[in-house]
N, CA and C atoms of all chains as a GROMACS GRO file, in nm:
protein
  564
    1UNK      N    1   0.685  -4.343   3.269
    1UNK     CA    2   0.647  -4.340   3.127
    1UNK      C    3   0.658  -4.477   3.061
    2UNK      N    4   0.703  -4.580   3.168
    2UNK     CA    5   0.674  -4.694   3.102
    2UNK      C    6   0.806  -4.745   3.050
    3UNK      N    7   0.902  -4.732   3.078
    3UNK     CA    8   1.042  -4.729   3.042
    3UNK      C    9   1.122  -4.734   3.129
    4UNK      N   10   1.245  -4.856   3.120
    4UNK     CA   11   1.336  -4.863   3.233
    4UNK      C   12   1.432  -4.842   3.187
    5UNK      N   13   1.501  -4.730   3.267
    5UNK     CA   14   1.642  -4.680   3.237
    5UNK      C   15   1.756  -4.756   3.295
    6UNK      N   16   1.848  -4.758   3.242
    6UNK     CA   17   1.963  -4.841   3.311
    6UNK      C   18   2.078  -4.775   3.262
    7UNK      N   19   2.186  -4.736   3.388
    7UNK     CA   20   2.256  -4.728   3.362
    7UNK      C   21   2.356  -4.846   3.333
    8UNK      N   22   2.522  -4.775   3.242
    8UNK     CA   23   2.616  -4.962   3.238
    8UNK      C   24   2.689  -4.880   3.200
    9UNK      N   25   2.802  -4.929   3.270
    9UNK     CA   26   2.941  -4.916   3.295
    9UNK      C   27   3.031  -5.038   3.249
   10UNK      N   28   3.207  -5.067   3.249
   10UNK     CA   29   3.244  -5.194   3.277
   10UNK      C   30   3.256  -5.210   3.397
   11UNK      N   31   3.234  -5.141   3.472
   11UNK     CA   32   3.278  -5.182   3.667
   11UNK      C   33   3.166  -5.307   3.677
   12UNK      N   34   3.228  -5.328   3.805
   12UNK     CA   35   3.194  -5.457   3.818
   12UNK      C   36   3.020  -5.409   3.913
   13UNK      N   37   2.931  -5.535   3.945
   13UNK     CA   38   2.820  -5.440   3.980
   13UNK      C   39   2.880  -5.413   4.182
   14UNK      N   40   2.953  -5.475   4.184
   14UNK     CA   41   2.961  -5.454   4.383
   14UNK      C   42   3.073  -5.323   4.392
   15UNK      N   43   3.158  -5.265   4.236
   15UNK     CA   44   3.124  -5.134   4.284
   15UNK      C   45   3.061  -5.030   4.249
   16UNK      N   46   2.999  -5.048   4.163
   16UNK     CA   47   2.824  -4.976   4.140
   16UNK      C   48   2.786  -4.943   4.259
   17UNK      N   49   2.784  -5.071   4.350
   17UNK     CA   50   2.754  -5.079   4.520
   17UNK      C   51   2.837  -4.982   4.616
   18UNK      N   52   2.953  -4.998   4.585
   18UNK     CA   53   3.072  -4.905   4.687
   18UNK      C   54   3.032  -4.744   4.618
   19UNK      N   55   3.036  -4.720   4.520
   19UNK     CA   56   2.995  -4.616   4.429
   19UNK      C   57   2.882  -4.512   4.470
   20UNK      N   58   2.788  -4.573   4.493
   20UNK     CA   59   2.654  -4.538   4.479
   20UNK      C   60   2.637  -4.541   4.646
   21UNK      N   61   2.706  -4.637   4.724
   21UNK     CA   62   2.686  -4.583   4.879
   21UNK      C   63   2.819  -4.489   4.926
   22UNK      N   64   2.900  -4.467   4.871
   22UNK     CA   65   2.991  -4.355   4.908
   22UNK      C   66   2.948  -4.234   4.816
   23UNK      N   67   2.905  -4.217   4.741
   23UNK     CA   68   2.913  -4.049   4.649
   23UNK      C   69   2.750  -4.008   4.689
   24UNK      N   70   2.811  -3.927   4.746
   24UNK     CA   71   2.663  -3.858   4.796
   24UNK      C   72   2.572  -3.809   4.722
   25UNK      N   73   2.619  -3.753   4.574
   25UNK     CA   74   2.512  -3.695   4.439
   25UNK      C   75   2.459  -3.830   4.425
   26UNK      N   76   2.490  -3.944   4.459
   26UNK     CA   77   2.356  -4.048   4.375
   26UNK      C   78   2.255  -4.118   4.494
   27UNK      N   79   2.256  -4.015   4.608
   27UNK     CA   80   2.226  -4.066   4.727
   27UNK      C   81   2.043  -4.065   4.651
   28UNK      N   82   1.972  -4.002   4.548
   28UNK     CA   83   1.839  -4.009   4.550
   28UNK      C   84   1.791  -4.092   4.390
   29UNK      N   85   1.948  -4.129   4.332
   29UNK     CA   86   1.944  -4.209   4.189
   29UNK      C   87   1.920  -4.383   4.200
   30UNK      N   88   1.811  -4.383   4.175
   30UNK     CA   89   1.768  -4.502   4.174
   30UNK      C   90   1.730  -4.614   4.056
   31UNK      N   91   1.813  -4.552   3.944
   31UNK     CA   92   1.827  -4.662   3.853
   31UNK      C   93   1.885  -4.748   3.848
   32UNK      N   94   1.881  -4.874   3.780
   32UNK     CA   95   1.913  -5.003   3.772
   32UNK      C   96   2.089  -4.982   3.750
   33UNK      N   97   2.145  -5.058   3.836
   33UNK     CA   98   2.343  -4.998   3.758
   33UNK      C   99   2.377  -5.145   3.675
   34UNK      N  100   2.361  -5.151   3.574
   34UNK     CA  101   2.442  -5.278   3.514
   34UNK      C  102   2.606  -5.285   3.485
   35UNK      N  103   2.624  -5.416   3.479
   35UNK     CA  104   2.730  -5.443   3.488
   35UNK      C  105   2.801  -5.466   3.379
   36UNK      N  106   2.881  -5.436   3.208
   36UNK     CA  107   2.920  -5.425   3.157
   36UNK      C  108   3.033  -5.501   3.170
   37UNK      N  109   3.084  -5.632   3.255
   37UNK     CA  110   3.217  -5.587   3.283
   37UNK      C  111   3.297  -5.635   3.155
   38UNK      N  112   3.282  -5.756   3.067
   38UNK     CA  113   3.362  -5.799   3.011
   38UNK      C  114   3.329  -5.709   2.859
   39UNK      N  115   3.276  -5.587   2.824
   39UNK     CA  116   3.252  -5.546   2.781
   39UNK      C  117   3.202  -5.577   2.642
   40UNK      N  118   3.091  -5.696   2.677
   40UNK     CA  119   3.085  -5.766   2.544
   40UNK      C  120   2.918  -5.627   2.471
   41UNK      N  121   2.849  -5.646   2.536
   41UNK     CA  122   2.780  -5.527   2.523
   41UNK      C  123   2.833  -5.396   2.439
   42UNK      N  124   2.928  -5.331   2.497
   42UNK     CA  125   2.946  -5.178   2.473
   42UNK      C  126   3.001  -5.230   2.283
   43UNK      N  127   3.103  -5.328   2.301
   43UNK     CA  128   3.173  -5.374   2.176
   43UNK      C  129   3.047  -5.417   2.115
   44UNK      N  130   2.916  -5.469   2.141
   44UNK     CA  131   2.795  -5.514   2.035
   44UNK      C  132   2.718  -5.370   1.962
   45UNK      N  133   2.761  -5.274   2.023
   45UNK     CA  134   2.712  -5.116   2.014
   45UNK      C  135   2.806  -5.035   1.963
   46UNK      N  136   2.972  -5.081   1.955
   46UNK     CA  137   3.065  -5.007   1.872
   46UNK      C  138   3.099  -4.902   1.940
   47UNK      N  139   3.060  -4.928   2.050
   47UNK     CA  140   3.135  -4.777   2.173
   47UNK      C  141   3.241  -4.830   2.300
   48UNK      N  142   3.307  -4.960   2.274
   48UNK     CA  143   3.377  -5.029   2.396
   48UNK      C  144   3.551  -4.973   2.299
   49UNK      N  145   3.621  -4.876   2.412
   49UNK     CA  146   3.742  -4.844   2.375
   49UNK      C  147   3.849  -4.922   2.431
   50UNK      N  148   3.912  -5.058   2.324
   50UNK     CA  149   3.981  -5.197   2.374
   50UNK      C  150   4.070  -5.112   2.421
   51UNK      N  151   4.134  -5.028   2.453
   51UNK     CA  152   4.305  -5.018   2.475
   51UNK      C  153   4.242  -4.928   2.626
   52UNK      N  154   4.108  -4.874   2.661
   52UNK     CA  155   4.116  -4.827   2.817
   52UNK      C  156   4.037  -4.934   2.902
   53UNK      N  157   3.984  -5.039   2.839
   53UNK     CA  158   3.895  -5.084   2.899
   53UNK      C  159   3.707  -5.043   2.924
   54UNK      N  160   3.698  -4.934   2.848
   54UNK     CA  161   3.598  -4.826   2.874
   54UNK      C  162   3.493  -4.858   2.806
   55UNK      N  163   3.356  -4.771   2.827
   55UNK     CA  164   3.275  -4.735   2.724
   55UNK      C  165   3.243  -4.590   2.694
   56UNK      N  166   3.234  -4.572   2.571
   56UNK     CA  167   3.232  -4.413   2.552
   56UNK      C  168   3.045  -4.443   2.635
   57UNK      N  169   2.989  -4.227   2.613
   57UNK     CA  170   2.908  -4.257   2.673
   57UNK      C  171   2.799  -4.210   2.536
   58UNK      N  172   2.736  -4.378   2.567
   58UNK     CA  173   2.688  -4.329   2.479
   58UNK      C  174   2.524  -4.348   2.475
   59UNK      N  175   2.362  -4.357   2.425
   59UNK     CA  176   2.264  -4.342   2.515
   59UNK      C  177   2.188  -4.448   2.400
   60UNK      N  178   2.111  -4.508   2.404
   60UNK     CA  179   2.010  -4.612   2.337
   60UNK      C  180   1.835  -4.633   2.402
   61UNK      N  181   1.767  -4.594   2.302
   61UNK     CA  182   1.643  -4.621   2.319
   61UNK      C  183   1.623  -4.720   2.241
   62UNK      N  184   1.583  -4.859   2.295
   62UNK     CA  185   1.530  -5.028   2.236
   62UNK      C  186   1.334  -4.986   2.292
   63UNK      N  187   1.292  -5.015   2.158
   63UNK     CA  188   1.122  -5.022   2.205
   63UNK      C  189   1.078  -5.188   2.268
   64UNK      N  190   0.978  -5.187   2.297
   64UNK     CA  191   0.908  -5.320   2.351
   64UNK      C  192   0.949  -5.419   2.248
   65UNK      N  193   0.974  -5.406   2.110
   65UNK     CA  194   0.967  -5.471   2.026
   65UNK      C  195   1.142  -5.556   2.024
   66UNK      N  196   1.197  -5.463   2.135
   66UNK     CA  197   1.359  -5.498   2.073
   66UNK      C  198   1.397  -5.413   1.938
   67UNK      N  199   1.353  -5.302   1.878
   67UNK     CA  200   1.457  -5.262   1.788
   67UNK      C  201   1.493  -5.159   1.826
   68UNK      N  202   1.562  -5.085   1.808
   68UNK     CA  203   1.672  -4.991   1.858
   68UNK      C  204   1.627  -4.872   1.754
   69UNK      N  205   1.547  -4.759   1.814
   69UNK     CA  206   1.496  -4.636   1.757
   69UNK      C  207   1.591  -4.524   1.708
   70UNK      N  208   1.682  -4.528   1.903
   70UNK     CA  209   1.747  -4.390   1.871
   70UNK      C  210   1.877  -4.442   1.928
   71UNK      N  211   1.993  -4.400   1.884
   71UNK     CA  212   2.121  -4.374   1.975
   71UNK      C  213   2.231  -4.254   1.950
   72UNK      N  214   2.289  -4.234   2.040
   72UNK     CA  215   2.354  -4.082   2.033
   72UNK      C  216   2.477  -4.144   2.141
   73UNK      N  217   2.606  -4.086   2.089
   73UNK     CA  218   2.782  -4.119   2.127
   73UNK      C  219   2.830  -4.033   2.179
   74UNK      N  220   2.862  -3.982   2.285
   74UNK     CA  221   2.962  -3.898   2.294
   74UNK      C  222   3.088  -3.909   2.357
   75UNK      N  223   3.186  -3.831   2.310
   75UNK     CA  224   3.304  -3.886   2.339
   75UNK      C  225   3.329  -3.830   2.525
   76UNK      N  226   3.414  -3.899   2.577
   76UNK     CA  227   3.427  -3.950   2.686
   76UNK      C  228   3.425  -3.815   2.743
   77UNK      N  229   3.486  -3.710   2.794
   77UNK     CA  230   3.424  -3.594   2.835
   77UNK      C  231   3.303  -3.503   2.801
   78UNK      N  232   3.227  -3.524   2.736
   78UNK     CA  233   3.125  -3.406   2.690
   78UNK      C  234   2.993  -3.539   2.775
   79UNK      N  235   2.915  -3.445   2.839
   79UNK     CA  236   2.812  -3.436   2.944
   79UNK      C  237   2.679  -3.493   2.867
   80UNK      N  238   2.540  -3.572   2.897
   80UNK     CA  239   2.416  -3.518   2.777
   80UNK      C  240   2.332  -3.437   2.916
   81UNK      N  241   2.252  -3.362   2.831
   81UNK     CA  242   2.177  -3.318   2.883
   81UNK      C  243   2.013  -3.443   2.859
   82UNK      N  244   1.974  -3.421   2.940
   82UNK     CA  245   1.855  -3.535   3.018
   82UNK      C  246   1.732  -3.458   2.924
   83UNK      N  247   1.687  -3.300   2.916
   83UNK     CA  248   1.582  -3.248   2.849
   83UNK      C  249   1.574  -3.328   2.698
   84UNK      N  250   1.701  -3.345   2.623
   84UNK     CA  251   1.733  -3.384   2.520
   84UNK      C  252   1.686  -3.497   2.485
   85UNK      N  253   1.737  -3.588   2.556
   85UNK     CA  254   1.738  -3.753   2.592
   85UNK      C  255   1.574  -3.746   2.580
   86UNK      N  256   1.520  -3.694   2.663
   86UNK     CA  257   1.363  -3.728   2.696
   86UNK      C  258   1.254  -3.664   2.619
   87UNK      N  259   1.302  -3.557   2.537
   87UNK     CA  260   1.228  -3.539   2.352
   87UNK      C  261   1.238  -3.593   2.279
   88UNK      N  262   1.401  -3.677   2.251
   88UNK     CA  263   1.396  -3.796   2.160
   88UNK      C  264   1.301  -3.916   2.152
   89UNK      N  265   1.303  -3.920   2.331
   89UNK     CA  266   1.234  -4.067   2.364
   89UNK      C  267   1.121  -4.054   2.373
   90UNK      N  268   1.065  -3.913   2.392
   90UNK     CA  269   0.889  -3.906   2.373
   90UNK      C  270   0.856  -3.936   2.217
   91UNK      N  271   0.933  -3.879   2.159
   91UNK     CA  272   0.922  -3.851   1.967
   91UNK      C  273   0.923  -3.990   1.925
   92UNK      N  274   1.011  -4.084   2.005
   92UNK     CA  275   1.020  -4.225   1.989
   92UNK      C  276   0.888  -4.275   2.022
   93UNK      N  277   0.839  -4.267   2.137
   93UNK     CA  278   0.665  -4.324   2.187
   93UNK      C  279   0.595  -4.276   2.106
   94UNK      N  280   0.602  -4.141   2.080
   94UNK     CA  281   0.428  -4.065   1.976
   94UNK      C  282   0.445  -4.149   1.810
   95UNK      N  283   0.550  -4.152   1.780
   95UNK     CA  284   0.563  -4.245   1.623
   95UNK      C  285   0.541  -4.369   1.614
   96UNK      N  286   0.571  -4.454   1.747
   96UNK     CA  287   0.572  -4.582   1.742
   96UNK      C  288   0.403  -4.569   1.762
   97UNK      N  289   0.300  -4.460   1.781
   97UNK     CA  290   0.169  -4.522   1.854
   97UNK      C  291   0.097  -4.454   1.676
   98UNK      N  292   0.160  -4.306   1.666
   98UNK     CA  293   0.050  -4.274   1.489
   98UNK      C  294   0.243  -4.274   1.426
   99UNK      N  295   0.161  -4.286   1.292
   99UNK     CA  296   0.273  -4.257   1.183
   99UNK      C  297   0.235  -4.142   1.130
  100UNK      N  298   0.318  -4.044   1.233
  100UNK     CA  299   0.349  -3.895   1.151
  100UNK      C  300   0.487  -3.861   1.200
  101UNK      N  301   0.512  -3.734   1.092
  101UNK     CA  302   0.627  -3.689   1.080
  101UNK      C  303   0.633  -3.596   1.226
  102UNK      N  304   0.758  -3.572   1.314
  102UNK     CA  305   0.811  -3.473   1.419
  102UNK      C  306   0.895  -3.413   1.340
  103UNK      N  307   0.850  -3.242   1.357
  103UNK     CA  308   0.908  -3.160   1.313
  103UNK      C  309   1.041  -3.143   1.397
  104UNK      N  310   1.132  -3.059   1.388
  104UNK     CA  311   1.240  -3.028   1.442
  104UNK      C  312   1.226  -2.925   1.567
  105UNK      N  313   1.076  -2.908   1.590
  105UNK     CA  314   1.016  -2.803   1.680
  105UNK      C  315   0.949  -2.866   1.759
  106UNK      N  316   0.951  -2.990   1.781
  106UNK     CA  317   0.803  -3.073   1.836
  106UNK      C  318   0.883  -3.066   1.970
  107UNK      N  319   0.868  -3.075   2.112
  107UNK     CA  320   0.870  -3.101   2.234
  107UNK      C  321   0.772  -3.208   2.301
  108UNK      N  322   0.671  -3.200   2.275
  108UNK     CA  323   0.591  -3.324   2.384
  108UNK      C  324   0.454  -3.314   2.296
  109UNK      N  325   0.381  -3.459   2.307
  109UNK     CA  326   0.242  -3.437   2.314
  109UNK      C  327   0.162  -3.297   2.304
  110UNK      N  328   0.133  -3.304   2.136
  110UNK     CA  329  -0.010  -3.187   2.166
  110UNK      C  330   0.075  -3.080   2.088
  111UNK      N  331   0.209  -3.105   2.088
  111UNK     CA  332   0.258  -3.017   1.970
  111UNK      C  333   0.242  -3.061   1.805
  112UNK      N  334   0.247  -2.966   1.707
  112UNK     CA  335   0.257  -2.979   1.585
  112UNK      C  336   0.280  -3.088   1.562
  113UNK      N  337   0.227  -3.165   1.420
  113UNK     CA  338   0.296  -3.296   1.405
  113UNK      C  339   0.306  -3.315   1.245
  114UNK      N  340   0.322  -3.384   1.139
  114UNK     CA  341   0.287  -3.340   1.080
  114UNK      C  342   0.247  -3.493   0.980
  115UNK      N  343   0.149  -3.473   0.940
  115UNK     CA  344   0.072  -3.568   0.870
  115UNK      C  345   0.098  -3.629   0.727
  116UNK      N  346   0.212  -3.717   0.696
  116UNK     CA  347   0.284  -3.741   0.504
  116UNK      C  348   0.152  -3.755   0.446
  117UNK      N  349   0.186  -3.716   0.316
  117UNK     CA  350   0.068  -3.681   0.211
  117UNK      C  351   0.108  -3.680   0.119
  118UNK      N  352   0.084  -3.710  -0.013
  118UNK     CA  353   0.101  -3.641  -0.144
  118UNK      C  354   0.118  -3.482  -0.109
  119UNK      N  355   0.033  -3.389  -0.053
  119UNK     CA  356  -0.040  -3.251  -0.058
  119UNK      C  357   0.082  -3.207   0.047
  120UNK      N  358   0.139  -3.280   0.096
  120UNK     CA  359   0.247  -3.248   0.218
  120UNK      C  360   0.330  -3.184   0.104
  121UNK      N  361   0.400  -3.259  -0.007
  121UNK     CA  362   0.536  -3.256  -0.069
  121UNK      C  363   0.543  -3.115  -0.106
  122UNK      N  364   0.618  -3.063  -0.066
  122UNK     CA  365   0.712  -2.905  -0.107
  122UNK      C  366   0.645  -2.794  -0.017
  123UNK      N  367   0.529  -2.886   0.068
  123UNK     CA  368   0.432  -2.757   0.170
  123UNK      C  369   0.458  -2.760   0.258
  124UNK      N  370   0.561  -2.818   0.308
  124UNK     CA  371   0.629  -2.830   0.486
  124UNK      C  372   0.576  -2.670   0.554
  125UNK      N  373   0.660  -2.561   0.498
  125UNK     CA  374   0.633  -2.459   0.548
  125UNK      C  375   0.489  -2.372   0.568
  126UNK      N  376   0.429  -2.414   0.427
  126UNK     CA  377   0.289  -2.360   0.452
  126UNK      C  378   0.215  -2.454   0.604
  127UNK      N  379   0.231  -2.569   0.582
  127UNK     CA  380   0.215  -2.670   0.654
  127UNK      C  381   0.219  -2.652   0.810
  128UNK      N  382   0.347  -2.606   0.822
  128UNK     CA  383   0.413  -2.593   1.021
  128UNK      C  384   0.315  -2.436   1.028
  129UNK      N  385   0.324  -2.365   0.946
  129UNK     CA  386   0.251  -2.195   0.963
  129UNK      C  387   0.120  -2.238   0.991
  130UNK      N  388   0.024  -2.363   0.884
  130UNK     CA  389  -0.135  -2.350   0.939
  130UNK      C  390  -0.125  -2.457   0.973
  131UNK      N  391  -0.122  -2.506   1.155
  131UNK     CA  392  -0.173  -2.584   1.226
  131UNK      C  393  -0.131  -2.771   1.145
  132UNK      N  394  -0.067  -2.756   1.070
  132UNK     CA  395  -0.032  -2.875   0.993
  132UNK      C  396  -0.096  -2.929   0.873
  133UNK      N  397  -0.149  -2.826   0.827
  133UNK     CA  398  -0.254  -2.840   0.696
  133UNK      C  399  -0.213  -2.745   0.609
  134UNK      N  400  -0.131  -2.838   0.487
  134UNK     CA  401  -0.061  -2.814   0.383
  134UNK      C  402  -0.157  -2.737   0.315
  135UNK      N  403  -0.143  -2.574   0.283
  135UNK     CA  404  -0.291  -2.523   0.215
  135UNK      C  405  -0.283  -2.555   0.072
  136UNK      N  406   3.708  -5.249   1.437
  136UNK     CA  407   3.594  -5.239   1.478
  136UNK      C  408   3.493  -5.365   1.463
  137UNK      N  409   3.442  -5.349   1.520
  137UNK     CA  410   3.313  -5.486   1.478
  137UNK      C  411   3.181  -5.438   1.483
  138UNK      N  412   3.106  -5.502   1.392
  138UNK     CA  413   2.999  -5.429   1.312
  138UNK      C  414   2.890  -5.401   1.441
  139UNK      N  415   2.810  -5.246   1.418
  139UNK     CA  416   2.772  -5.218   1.526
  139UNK      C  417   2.602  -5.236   1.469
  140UNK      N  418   2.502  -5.190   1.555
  140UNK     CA  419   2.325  -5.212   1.532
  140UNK      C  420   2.296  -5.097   1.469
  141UNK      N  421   2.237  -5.098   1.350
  141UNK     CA  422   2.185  -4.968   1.320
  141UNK      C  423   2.075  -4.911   1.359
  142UNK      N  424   2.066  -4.831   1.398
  142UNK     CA  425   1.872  -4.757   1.422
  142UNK      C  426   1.770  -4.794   1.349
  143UNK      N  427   1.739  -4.838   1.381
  143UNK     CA  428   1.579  -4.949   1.276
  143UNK      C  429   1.613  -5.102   1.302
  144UNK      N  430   1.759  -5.119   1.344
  144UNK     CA  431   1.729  -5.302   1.361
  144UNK      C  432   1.718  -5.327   1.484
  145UNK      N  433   1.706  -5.496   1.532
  145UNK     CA  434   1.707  -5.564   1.600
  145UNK      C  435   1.808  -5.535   1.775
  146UNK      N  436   1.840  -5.532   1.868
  146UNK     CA  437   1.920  -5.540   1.904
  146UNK      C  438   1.922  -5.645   1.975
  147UNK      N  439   2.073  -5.761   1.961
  147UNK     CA  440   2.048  -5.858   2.004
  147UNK      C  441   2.080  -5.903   2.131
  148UNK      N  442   1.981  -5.983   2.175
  148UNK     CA  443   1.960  -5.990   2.329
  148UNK      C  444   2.085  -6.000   2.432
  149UNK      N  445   2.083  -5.950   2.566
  149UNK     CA  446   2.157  -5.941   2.620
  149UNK      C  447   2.152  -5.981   2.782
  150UNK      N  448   2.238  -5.978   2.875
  150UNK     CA  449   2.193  -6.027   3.019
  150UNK      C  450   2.330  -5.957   3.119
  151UNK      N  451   2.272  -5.847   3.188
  151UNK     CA  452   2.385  -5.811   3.304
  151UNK      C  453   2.348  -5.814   3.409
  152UNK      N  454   2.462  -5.874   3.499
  152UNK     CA  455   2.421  -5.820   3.679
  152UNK      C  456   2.436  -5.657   3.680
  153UNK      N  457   2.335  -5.681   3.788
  153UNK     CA  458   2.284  -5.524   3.838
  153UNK      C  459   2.331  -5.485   3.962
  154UNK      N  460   2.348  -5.372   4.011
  154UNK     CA  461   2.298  -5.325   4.160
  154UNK      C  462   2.181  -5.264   4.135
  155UNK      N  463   2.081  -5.281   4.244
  155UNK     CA  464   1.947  -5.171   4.265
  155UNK      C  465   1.977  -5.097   4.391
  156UNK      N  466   1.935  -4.967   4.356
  156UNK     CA  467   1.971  -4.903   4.471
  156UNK      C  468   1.829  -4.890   4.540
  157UNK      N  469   1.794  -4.929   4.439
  157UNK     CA  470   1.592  -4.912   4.532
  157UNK      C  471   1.577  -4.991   4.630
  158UNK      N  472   1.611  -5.118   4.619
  158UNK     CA  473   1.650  -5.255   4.706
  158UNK      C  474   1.769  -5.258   4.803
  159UNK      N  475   1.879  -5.230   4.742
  159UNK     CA  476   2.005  -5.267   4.807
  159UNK      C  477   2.054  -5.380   4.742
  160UNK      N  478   2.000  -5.441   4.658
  160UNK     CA  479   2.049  -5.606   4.609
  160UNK      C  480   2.134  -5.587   4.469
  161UNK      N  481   2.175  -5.732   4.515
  161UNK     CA  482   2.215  -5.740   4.330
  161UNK      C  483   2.112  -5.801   4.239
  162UNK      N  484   2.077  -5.816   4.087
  162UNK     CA  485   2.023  -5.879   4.034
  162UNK      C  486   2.069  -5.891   3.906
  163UNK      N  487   1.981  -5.929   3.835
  163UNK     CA  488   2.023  -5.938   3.641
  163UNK      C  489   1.899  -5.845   3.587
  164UNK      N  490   1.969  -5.837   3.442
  164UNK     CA  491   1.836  -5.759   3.365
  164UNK      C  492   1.856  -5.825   3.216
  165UNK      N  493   1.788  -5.842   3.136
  165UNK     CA  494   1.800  -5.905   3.045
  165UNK      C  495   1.733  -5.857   2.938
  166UNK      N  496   1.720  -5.823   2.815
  166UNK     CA  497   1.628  -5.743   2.660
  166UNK      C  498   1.523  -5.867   2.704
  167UNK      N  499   1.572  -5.957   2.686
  167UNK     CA  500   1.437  -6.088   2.691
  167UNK      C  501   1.349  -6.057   2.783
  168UNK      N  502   1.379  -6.018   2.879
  168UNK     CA  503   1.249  -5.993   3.010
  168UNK      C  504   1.228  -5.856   3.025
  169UNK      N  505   1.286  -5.749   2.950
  169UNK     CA  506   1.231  -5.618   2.910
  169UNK      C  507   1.137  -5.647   2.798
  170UNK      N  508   1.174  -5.691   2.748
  170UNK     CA  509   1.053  -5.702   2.616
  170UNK      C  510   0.899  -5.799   2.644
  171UNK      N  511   0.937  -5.879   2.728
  171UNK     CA  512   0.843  -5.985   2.763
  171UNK      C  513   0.758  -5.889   2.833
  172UNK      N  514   0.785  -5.806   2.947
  172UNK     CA  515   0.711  -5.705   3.007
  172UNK      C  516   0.673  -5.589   2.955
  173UNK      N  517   0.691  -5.590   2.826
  173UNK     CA  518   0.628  -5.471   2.738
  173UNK      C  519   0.689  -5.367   2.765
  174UNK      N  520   0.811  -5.329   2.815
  174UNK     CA  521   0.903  -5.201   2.873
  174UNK      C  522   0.940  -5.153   2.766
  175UNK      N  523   0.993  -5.040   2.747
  175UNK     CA  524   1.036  -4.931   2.669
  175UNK      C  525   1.227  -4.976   2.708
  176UNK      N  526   1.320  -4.961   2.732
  176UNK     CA  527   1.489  -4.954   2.783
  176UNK      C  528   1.548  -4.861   2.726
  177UNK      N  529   1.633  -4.775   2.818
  177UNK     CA  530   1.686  -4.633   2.765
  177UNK      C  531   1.786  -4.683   2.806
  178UNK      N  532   1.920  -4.711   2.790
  178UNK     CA  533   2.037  -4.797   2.810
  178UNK      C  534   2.155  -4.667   2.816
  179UNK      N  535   2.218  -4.605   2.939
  179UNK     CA  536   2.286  -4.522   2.966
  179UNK      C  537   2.388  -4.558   2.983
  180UNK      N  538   2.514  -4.532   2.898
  180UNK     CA  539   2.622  -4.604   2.919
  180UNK      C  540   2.693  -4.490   2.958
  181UNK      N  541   2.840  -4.547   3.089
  181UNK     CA  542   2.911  -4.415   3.101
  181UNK      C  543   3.096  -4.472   3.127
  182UNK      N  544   3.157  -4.411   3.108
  182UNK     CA  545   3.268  -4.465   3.104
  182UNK      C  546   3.374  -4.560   3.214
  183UNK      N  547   3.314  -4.501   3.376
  183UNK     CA  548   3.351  -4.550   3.502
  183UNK      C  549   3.252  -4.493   3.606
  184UNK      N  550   3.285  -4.586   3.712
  184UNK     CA  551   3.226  -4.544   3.825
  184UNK      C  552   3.346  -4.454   3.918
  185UNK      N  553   3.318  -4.347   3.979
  185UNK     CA  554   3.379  -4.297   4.019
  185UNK      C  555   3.455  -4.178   3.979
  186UNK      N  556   3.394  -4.132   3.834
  186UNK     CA  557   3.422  -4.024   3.782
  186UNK      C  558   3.305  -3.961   3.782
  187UNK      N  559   3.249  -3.828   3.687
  187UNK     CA  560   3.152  -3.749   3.727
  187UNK      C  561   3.076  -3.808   3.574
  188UNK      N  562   2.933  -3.785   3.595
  188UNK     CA  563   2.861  -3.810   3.489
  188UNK      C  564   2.840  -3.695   3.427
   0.00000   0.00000   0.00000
């Protein structure tokens, strides 16, 4: 889709290397592993925790342009789910290409969208009911 | 704390060594040469290696 994912950690990148050739779940993960180590990064993003050495986990979409669309934190045990991640980041591509509004229902290309207007204001609902045309 | 990027600005440029596992090598990656190549960057941060994602 035109987008390089990277993972980053503070480990260093040679054991990214020991990592990634001993744990057998990343035997088919082939993203980029960066190296975080002195954690000047995670601290430029406000997610580097000084007293473990760590980074919370947390996720960033930067467009071609360099500005930073979307980001989402979570604290050091709770998981993301990937479906999530990759509606944000489509919703991120379809806005950056037209300027319309994503409803809270949109999933991918070809769904609802919704078009700002004068005729929009207070018709959201009539709006999402007919095909996106505020009656 | 120290002041973090908000959603709508800039983020300012950056440069890490890598492992590729596609390769086997090490390398660098840099915002400057993501952006120069017109790439999109989804930047996955996780707390260690060697714990579970």
């Amino acid at each position: 889709m035109g987008a390089r994912l990277i993972t980053v950690s503070c480990d260093t990148h040679f054991t990214h290397l020991a990592w990634h050739t001993v744990e057998k779940q990343l035997k088919d993960v082939k993203f980029t592993m960066a190296s975080d180590k002195t954690g000047e990064l995670a601290r430029t993003l406000g997610i580097y925790l000084e007293d473990a050495g760590l980074a919370l986990r947390g996720t960033y979409v930067i467009s071609p342009q360099g500005t930073l669309l979307f980001s989402e934190v979570n604290f050091l045990n709770v998981g993301r789910n990937v479906d999530e991640l990759m509606r944000k980041f489509k919703a991120a591509l379809y806005v950056a290409k037209k300027d319309e509004g994503i409803p809270p229902s949109w999933n991918e290309e070809g769904d609802l969208t919704l078009k700002p207007s004068a005729k929009m204001v207070g018709k959201v609902e009539e709006a999402l009911a007919n095909d996106g045309n505020p009656a | 704390m120290t002041e973090t990027i908000q959603v709508g600005s800039a983020v300012p440029d950056f440069n890490l060594t890598t492992y590729e596992p596609s390769s086997g090598d090490f390398g660098e990656v840099s915002l400057a040469d993501l952006k120069s190549s017109g790439k999109w960057t989804i930047l996955f941060f996780y707390p260690a290696d060697f714990t579970f994602v």
